[in-house]
C-alpha positions in Angstrom: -3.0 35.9 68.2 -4.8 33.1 70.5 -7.2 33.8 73.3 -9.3 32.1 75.7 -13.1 32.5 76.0 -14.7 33.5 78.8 -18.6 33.4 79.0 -20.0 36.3 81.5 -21.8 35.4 85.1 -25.4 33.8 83.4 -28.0 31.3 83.9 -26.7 27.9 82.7 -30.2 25.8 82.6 -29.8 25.6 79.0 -26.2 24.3 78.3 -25.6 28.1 76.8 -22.4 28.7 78.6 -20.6 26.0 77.2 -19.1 24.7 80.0 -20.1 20.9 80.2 -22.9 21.1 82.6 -26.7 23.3 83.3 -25.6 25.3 86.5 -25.3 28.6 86.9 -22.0 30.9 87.1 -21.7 34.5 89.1 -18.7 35.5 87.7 -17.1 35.1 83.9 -15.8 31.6 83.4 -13.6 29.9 81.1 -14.7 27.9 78.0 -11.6 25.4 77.1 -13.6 23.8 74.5 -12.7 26.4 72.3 -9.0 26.8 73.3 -6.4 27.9 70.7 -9.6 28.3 68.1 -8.7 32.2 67.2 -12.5 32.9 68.0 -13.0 36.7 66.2 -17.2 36.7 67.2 -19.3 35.2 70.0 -23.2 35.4 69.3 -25.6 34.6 72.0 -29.2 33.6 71.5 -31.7 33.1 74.3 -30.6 29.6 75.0 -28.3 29.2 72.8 -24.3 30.5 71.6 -22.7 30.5 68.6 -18.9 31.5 68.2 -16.6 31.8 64.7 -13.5 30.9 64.2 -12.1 32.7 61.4 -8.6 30.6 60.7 -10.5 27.8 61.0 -13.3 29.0 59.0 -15.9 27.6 61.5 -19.3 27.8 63.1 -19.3 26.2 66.6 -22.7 26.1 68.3 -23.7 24.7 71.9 -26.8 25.4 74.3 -30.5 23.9 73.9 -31.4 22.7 70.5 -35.0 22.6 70.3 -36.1 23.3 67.0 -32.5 22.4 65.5 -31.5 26.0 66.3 -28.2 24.7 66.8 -28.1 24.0 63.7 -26.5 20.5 63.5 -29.8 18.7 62.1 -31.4 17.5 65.2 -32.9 18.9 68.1 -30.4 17.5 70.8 -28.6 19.9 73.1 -25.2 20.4 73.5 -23.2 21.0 76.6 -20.1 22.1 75.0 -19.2 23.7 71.6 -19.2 21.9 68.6 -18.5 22.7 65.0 -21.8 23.1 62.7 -20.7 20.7 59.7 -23.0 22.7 57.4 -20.9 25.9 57.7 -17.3 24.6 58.0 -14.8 26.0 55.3 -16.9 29.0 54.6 -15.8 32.3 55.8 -18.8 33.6 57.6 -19.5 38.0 57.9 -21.9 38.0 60.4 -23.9 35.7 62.9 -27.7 36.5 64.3 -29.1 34.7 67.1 -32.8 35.2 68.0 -35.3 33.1 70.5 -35.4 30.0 68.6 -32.7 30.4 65.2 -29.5 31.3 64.0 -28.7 33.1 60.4 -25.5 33.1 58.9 -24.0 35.8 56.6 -21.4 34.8 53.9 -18.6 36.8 52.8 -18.4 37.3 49.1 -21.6 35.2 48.9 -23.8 36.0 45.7 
């Protein structure tokens, strides 16, 4: 089935929420950028969110990108989520965000 995303009350100073702009939210809010996506994992870094898709078989990743944590190989940041080109057709196990980096686990990677 579908669902909608909603992102809890946060700080938004770093574009983590996903929601087009920096300011903060007191209560959950929605995140339409990822609409109708089939999201099965949200991981959230200090600054930074990642969430997978699995029938899509993608990485979406938005939030402050200094030191390409973001992982779309620059270090601009991103107000709303957008798929990580690097990651897209693989079907991903498990997603780690830290301060400043993402790792990605493969399933049935060797």
């Amino acid at each position: 089935w579908k669902c909608c995303l909603f992102l809890g009350k946060s700080r938004g100073e770093d574009r983590q929420l996903g929601h087009g702009g920096a300011e903060d939210r007191l209560i959950p809010t929605h995140v339409g950028a990822l609409d109708g996506l089939e999201i099965v994992s949200v991981t959230c870094g200090a600054d930074h969110t990642t969430a997978y898709s699995g029938t899509q078989m993608e990485v979406y990743s938005w939030g402050w990108g200094d030191f390409g944590r973001l992982g779309h190989g620059n270090s601009s940041d991103l107000l709303t989520p957008q798929p990580i080109k690097a990651l897209q057709g693989l079907r991903i196990k498990q997603i780690g965000c830290g301060d400043s980096h993402c790792h990605y686990g493969r399933r049935g990677a060797k």
